[in-house]
N, C-alpha and C positions, 0 to 999 in steps of 0.2 A: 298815659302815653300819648304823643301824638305821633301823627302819620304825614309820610312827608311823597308825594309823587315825583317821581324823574323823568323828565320829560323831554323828547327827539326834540329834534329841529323844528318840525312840523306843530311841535305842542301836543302831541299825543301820548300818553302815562305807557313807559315802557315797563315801569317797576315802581313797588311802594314798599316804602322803609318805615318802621316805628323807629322814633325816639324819645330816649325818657325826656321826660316834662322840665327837670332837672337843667337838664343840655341850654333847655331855651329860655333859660334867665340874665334876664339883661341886667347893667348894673344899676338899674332903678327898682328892682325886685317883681318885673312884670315881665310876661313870657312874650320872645320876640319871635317872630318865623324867620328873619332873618339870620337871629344866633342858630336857628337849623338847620339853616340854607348851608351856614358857612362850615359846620359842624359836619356834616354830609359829604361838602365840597374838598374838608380836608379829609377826611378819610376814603372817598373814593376819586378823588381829581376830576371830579364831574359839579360841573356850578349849577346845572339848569335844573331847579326843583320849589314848587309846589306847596305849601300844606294844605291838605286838605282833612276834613272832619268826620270822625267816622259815624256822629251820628247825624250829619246833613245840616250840621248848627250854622254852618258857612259855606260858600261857593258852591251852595244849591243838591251839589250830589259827592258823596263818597269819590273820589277817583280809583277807577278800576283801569286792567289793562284794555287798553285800546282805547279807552276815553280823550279826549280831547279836551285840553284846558283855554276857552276862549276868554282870551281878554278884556273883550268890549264888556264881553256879561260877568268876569269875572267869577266863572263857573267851574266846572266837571261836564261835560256832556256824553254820555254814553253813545257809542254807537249808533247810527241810526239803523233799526231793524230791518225796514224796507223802502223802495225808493218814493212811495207812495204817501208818506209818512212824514208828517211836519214839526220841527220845534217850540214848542212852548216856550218862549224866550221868560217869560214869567217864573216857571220853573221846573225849565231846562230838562222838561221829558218830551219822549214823542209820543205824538198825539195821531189818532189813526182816522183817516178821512170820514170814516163810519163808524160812528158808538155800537161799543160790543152789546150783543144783544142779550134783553133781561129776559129771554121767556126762561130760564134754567136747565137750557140745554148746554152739551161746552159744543166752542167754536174755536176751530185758527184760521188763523188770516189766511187768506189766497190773494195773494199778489198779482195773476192771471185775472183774476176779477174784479181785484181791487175791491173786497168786500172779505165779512166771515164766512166761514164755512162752517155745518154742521157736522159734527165727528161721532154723534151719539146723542144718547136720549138722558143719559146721566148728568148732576151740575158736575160744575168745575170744580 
């Protein structure tokens, strides 16, 4: 099956559709994203779509809702979680100004400190 993203104005995955493998045979016997594109386009009158991979084989991430599909990187971009929080343009996750810490305790982020915070004496 592949999966195919539809995407706003903005480039942001409002919705993901599977289609079978079948659909996106071109007439040289190789799968096209574009026989997808069109395949999508004529069943819901909507042209603005995506394939993306569900197991990260291509364009770096899965496309989920809210994601952002950048063109320059040719990607998926997930959300960025906080504002503190930078892109890995390499691949396309955020990366957090401070490595989470190894002593084995769990931590979440506090974004008032811009560090982890301790939640307990248990690992994650």
């Amino acid at each position: 099956m592949a999966h195919f993203a539809k995407l706003d104005a903005d480039n942001k995955v409002i919705h993901v559709c599977v289609v079978d493998n079948e659909v996106l045979v071109d007439t040289d016997g190789s799968e096209s994203e574009q026989k997808g594109i069109e395949y999508l386009t004529e069943i819901f009158g909507y042209s603005k779509w995506k394939q993306t991979s569900y197991n990260g084989n291509f364009r770096k991430n899965y496309a989920g809702l809210d994601y952002t599909f950048n063109e320059r990187l040719n990607a998926f971009i997930p959300p960025q979680p906080y504002p503190s929080w930078k892109l890995d343009e390499n691949i396309c996750q955020w990366m957090t100004p401070v490595p989470y810490p190894t002593d084995g305790a769990a931590y979440v982020w506090d974004e008032s400190i811009v560090n982890w915070k301790k939640t307990g004496d248990y690992p994650v």
